[in-house]
Phi, psi and omega in degrees: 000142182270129168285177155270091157242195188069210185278172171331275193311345154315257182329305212292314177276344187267003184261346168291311177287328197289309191292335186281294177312346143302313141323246203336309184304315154289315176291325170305320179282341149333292185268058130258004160260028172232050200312332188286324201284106148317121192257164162230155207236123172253117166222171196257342158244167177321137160269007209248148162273336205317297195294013177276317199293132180140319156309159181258124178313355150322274151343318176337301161294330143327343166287294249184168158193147166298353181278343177262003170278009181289293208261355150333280196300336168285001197253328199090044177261137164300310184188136187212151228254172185180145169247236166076307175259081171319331198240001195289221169227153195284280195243161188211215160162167207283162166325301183290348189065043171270146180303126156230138218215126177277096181256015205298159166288313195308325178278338186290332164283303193312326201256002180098359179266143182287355179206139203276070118225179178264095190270173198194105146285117183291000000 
């Protein structure tokens, strides 16, 4: 996982990641005052590496981060949805064992669906 060391701009990017995943995390506690509701999380980078691999590794931070898969697993998301890595792998999952799924259009052609989404019965 990246700390913040180095130049500005270094930090600067690894406090974004730090913040988007607090975001998700505030909202994910939000519906814990729903206990019945299945959550589901649509974010636009990766929480994962699995669903990157396919991209030149180079890229990889520029995907995605590891910081959002924290609060996915701790929260109790069913699954969560990404685009973004054209090129990726369709599906992976969190440490925690949450389900996470790449839906970029391109893998979604790539994998054979006749129509560009994804359905995921809950």
């Amino acid at each position: 996982m990246l700390s913040m060391f180095g130049e500005g701009a270094m930090k600067a990017f690894v406090q974004e990641a730090v913040d988007e995943a607090l975001h998700l995390d505030r909202a994910l506690a939000r519906l814990d005052e729903s206990p019945e509701l299945k959550k589901i999380a649509v974010l636009h980078y990766s929480p994962i590496k699995e669903t990157v691999i396919g991209e030149a590794e180079a890229i990889f931070p520029f995907l995605g981060s590891s910081r959002l898969a924290e609060p996915l697993s701790r929260r109790g998301v069913e699954a969560a949805f990404h685009g973004h890595a054209h090129v990726g792998t369709l599906e992976g999952q969190t440490s925690g064992g949450t389900k996470v799924y790449n839906v970029a259009k391109h893998i979604l052609a790539r994998e054979g669906f006749a129509v560009p989404y994804f359905l995921l019965e809950v």
